[in-house]
Structure formats: structure tokens, C-alpha cells
C-alpha positions in Angstrom: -28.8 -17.8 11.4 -30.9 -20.3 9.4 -34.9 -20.8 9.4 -36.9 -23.5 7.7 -36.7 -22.9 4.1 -34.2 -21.0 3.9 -31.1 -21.7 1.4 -28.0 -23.4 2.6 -25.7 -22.0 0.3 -22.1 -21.1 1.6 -18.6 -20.7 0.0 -17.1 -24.2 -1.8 -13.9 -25.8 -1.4 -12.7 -27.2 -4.0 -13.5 -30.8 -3.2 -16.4 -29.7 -2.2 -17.5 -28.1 -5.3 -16.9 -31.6 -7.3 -18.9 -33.3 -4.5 -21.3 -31.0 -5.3 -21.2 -31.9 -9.1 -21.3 -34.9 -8.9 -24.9 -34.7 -6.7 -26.0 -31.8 -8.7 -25.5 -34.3 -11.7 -27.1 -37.1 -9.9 -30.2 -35.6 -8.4 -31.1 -33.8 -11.8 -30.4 -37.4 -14.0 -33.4 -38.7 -14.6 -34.7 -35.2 -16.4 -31.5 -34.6 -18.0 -31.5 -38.4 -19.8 -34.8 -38.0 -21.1 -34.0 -34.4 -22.7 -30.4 -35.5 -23.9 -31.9 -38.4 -25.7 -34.4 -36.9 -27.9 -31.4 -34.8 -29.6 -28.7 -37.4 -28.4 -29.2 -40.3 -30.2 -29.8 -38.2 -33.8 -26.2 -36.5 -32.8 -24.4 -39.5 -31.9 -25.4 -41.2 -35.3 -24.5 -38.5 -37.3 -21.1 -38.3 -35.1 -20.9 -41.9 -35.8 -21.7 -41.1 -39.6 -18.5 -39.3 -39.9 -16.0 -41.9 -38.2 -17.4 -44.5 -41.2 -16.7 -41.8 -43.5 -13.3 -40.6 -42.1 -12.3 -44.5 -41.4 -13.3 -44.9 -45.0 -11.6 -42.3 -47.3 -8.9 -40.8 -44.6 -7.0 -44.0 -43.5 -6.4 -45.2 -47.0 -4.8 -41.2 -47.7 -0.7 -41.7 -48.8 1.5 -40.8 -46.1 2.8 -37.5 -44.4 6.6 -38.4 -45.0 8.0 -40.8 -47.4 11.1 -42.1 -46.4 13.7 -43.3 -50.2 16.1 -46.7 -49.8 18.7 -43.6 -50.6 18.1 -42.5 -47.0 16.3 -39.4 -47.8 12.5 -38.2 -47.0 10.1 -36.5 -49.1 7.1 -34.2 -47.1 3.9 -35.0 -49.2 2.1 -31.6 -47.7 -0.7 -32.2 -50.1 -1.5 -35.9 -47.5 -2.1 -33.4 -44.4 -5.5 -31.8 -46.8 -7.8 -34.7 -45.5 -6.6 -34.7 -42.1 -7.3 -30.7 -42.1 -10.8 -31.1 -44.2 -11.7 -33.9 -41.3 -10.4 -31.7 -38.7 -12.5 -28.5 -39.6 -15.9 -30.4 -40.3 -14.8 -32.1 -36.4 -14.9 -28.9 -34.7 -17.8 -27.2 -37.0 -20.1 -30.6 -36.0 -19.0 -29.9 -32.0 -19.5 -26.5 -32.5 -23.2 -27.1 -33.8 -24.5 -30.3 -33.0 -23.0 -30.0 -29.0 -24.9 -26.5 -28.4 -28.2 -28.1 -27.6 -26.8 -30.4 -25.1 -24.8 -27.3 -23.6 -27.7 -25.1 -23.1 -29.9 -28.0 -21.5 -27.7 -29.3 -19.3 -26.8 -25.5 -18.2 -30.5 -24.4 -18.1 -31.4 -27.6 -16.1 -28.5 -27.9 -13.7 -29.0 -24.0 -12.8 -32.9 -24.8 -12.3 -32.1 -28.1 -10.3 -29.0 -25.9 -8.0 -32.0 -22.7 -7.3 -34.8 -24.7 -6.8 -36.8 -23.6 -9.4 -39.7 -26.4 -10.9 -38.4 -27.9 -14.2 -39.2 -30.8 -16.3 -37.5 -32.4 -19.3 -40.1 -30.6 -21.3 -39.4 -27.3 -20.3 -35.5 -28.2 -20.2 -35.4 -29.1 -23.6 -37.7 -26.4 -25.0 -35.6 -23.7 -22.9 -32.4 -25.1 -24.1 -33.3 -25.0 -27.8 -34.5 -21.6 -27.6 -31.1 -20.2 -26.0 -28.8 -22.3 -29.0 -27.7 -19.5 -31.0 -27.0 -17.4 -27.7 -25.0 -20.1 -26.9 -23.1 -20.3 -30.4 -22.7 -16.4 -30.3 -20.5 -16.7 -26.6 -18.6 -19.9 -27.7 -17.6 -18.0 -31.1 -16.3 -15.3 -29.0 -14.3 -17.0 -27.2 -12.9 -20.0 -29.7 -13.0 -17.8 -32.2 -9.7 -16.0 -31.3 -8.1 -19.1 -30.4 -8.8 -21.0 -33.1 -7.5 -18.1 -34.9 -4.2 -18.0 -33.2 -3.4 -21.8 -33.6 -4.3 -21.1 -36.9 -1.8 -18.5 -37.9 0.8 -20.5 -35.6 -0.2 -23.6 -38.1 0.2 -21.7 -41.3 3.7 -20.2 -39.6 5.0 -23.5 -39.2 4.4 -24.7 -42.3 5.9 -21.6 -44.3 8.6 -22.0 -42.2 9.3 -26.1 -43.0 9.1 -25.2 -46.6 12.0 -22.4 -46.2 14.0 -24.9 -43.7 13.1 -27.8 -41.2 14.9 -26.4 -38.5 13.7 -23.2 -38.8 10.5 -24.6 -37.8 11.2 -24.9 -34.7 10.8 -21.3 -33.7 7.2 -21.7 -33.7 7.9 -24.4 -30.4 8.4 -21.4 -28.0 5.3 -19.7 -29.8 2.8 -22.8 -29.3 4.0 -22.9 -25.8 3.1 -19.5 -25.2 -0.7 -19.5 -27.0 -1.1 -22.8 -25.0 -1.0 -20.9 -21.4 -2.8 -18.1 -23.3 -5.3 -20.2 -24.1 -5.8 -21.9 -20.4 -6.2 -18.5 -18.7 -8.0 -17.6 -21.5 -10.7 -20.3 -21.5 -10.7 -20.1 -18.0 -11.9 -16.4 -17.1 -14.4 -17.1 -19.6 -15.6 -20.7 -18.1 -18.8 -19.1 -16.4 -20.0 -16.9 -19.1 -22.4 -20.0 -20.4 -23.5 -20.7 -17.2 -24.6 -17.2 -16.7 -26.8 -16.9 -19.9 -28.3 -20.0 -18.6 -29.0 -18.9 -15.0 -29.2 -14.8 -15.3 -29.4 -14.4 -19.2 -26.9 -12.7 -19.6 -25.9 -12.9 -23.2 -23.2 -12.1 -25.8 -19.9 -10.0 -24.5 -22.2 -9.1 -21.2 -22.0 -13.2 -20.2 -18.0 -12.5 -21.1 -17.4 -9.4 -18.8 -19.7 -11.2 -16.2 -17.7 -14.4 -16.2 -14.6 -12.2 -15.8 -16.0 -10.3 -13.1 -16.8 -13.8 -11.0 -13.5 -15.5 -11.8 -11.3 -11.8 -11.1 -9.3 -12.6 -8.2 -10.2 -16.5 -8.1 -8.6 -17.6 -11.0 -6.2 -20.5 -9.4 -9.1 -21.4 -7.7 -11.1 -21.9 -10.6 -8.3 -23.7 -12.5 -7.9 -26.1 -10.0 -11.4 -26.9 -9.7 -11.6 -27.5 -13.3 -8.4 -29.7 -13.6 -9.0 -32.1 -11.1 -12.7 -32.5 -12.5 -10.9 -32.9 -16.3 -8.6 -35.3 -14.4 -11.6 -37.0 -13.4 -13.5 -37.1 -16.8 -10.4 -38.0 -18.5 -9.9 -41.2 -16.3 -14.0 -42.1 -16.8 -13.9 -41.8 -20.1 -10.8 -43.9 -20.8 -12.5 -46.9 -18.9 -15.8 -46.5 -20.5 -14.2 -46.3 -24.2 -12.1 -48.9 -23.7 -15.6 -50.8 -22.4 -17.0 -50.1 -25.3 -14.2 -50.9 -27.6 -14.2 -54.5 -26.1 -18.1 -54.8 -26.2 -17.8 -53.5 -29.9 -15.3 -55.6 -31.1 -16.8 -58.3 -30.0 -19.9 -57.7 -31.9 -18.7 -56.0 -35.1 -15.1 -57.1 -36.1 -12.4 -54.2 -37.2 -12.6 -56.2 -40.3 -15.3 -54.0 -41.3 -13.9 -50.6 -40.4 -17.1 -48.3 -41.7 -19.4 -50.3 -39.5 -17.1 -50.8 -37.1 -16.1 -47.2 -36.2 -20.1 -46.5 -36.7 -20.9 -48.3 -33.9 -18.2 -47.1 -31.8 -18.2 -43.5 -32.5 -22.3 -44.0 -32.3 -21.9 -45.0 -28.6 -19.0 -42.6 -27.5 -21.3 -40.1 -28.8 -24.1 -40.8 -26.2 -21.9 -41.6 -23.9 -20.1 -38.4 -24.1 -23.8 -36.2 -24.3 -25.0 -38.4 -21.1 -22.0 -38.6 -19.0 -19.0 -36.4 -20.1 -20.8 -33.4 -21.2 -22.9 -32.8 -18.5 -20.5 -33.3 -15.8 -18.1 -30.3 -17.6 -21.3 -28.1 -17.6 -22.1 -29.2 -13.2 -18.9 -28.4 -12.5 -19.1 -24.4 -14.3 -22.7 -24.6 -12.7 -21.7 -25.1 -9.3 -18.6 -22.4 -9.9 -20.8 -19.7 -11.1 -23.4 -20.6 -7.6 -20.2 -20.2 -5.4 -18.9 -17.3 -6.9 -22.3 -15.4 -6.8 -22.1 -16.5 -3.1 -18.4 -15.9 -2.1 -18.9 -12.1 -4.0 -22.3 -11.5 -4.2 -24.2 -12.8 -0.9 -25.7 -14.9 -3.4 -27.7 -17.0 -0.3 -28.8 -13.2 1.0 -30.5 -12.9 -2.2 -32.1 -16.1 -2.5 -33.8 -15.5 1.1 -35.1 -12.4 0.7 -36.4 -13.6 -2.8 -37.8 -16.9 -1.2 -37.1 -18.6 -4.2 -36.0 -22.2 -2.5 -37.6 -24.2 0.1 -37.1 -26.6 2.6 -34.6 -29.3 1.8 -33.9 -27.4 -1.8 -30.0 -28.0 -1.7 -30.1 -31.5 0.3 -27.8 -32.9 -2.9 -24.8 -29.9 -1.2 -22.1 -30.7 1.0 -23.0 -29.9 4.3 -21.1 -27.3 5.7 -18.8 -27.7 9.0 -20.2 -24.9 10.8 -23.7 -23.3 10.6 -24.9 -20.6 13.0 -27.1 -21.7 15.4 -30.5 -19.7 16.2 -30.0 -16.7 18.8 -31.4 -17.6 22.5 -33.1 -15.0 24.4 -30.7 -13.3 26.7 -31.7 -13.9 30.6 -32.7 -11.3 33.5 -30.5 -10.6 36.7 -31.8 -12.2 39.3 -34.0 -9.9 41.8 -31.8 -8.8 45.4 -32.3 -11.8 47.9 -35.2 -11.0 50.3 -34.1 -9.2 54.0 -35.8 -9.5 57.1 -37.7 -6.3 58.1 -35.3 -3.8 60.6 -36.2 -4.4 64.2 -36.7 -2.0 66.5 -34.2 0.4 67.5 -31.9 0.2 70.6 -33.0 2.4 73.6 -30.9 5.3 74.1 -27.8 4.7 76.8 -29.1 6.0 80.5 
């Protein structure tokens, strides 16, 4: 049954959760631009900051393999130190400079999904505050699988030095980390979300993001492939935009200022587009899975934390239950005429 004010909130297909995203994402825009670009456009020029720098001094580096007119190759291991040194300062600037946007695009997507009064204000202050919760849950779970492709790195490479081919043992290794780390990443996809919306923090944001995906986990992976599908696609036409607009105004005769500008823009491209949409899509995932194992809607309703036309931005569902009717009364026995009077008695 459903009453004015009351929250529409029912289980998600899959389509149905990116529709969802992608209106969640939508209807919360205008507050999540203005708090993305108060700590956007400072992260997107120090992003761009480092593609002058590693267009620079990296591109110029001697190569991996030198091939000899004798036919033979020579592996200069000492070219791959750049490309590692940029590689390690990459993910320590994602893992730092991204947290911000994380946590506010979390904090107000959860607000915008329940209802709950927000500004861009309150978004932004929120978000900053729950940073190093944020940093503490995304070290637990990169930190293991950095560490593995790590170890499987520093394998290979003992290995080539020994013998080429023998490198190839690490193939059926990296293949096997790989799926670790997809069902890995993915029993822990809600864990953010849930510091955000329940704050929950630390391993207890782990164990609860495994208790919502336990038993759903295709249907989670699914979900979040066909929306990577989707952001893969956008971003491809949008940096390939750019790339025209950007070459048009700064040639890639000047590669510093060049790859300034274009890193500068993919950076706030990425914070107002890409980014967000990752975090709506783990929003609207942790929602349904509240609802599909916790009566999530139940909760809200006796709460009375939503109101009227709170969830407008939601698929509408294909069947709601309608409000009961009053049962009816038998009718009353038809009306008889009186009994007349009794037949004399025979002679």
C-alpha cells in the first residue's frame, strides 16, 4: 500500500539501477558542480602539472629494448625507473587528491537518494571531514592488491633476468590475481557508500559491503560493467573532443603546455562527469540492496524521513499496490408479504 509521502523505493533491475544513476546524477548536478569545483579545478591543475612534467623528462627516457644491426636485443631495466617513479606518484595523487571528490559525491548522492536537505555547503564541508575515513577503506582494499601485482611485478622481472621464457610463468599468475581482483573490488564496492550514508567506517564499511553484495554478486558485477562500458564509451568521445579543441589551440609542438592543457581539462572533466557517475551507480546499489535485504522502504516510513515526490528522479515501478477498499455488506433478505389467514378446517 502506498500513502502520500511515503517512499517509493522497491527492488532495481539492472537497467533500472543505471536509469536510476543517471537521474540521481542529474537531479543532484547543479549542487554537486558547485562543490566539485572549489577543489576541482586546484586538482585538475596539479594533475595537469604532472602530464607537463612527465611529457617533459619521461618521453625523452632511452628506450626499454635496444635492438643491435647483429640482430640481437639488449633490456635497459634501468629505462622502466621513470615509468615506475611516474607510475607510483600517479596512483599516490589519485589516491589523495580524488578522496575529496569521493566522499562529496557519496555524501551528496546518498542525501539527494533519502531525501534529506543538503546544499553544496554542507556537501563539501561533510565530504572533507569524512577524507581520511575514506583513505583508511580505500587502503584496505588497494592495499592488498597493489601488493599482489606488486610481488607478481617484481616476479617477473627476477624471472626475465634468469631466462625470458621463464617469464612466462607469471602469465597464468596475472590471470589469476586479475579475477581475484574483480571479485575482490567488487564485494567491497558498497563499503564507501556506506560510510557515506550509515557511517559506517574502517573494516565495519568492509564486512557491511560484503554483507549487501553476499548472494548478489553477479548482480552487482553486471551492474557495474555495463555502467564502466558506459563511462568508457563517454569518456573516449569527450577526450577525443578535447584533444581536437586542444590541438587546435596549443600545438603538440609545445608538448609541456600542451599536455597541461589537456590533462588540466580531462581532470575536470573526469571530477564532474566520470567520477561521480562511478560513485551514483554504488549509491543507487547500496539503496537497493538495503531494500531487497533489509525492507529498506519499511524503514524509511516508519522513520518519515522522505516526503512527497522525494524519489520522482526513480524508475517507476510496473506494479504498485493499490489502496485496500472497504469490503461490502450482504444484502438484507427481500421483503415477504405478511401470511394470510389460515384455511378453514375441511367440514
Amino acid at each position: 500500500m502506498t500513502q502520500p509521502g511515503s517512499p517509493t523505493l522497491w527492488p532495481l533491475g539492472v537497467n533500472e539501477r543505471l536509469d536510476a544513476a543517471i537521474k540521481l546524477y542529474r537531479a543532484s548536478f547543479r549542487t554537486l558542480a558547485r562543490a566539485m569545483l572549489v577543489i576541482g579545478v586546484p586538482i585538475a591543475a596539479v594533475d595537469g602539472l604532472f602530464q607537463w612534467w612527465r611529457t617533459s623528462t619521461i618521453v625523452t627516457a632511452s628506450t626499454f629494448v635496444v635492438r643491435h644491426p647483429d640482430g640481437t636485443s639488449t633490456v635497459h631495466w634501468a629505462a622502466l625507473e621513470p615509468e615506475i617513479g611516474a607510475l607510483a606518484l600517479t596512483i599516490v595523487l589519485g589516491f589523495v587528491l580524488n578522496a575529496p571528490t569521493k566522499t562529496i559525491a557519496y555524501g551528496l548522492f546518498g542525501d539527494t537518494y533519502l531525501a534529506r536537505a543538503t546544499s553544496w555547503r554542507g556537501a563539501l564541508q561533510t565530504g572533507i571531514r569524512r577524507v581520511p575515513s575514506l583513505l583508511w577503506i580505500v587502503l584496505l582494499i588497494d592495499g592488498p592488491i597493489v601488493l599482489a601485482w606488486g610481488a607478481l611485478v617484481l616476479l617477473g622481472i627476477g624471472l626475465a633476468h634468469v631466462s625470458p621464457a621463464l617469464a612466462l610463468v607469471v602469465i597464468p599468475l596475472a590471470i589469476a590475481t586479475l579475477l581475484a581482483e574483480i571479485w575482490w573490488s567488487i564485494i567491497n564496492r558498497l563499503a564507501v557508500p556506506s560510510l557515506m550514508m550509515e557511517n559506517t567506517r574502517g573494516m565495519s564499511a568492509l564486512r557491511r559491503s560484503w554483507a549487501l553484495v553476499r548472494g548478489t554478486w553477479w548482480s552487482v558485477f553486471g551492474t557495474v560493467l555495463l555502467a564502466m562500458v558506459l563511462i568508457v564509451i563517454v569518456t573516449l568521445v569527450i577526450n577525443a573532443i578535447l584533444g581536437v579543441l586542444v590541438g587546435a589551440i596549443v600545438p603538440s609542438s609545445h608538448p609541456g603546455t600542451h599536455a597541461f592543457v589537456l590533462g588540466s581539462l580531462e581532470g575536470i572533466a573526469t571530477i564532474l562527469l566520470f567520477s561521480p557517475f562511478t560513485c551514483a551507480i554504488a549509491t543507487v546499489l547500496t539503496v537497493d540492496m538495503r531494500v531487497r535485504k533489509e525492507g529498506l522502504d519499511l524503514e524509511l516510513l516508519t522513520s518519515g524521513q522522505t516526503g512527497a515526490g522525494a524519489h520522482d528522479f526513480l524508475p517507476q515501478p510496473k506494479a504498485r499496490w493499490a489502496a485496500p477498499v472497504a469490503p461490502g455488506t450482504w444484502p438484507g433478505p427481500a421483503a415477504t408479504p405478511p401470511p394470510g389467514p389460515w384455511p378453514p378446517p375441511p367440514q
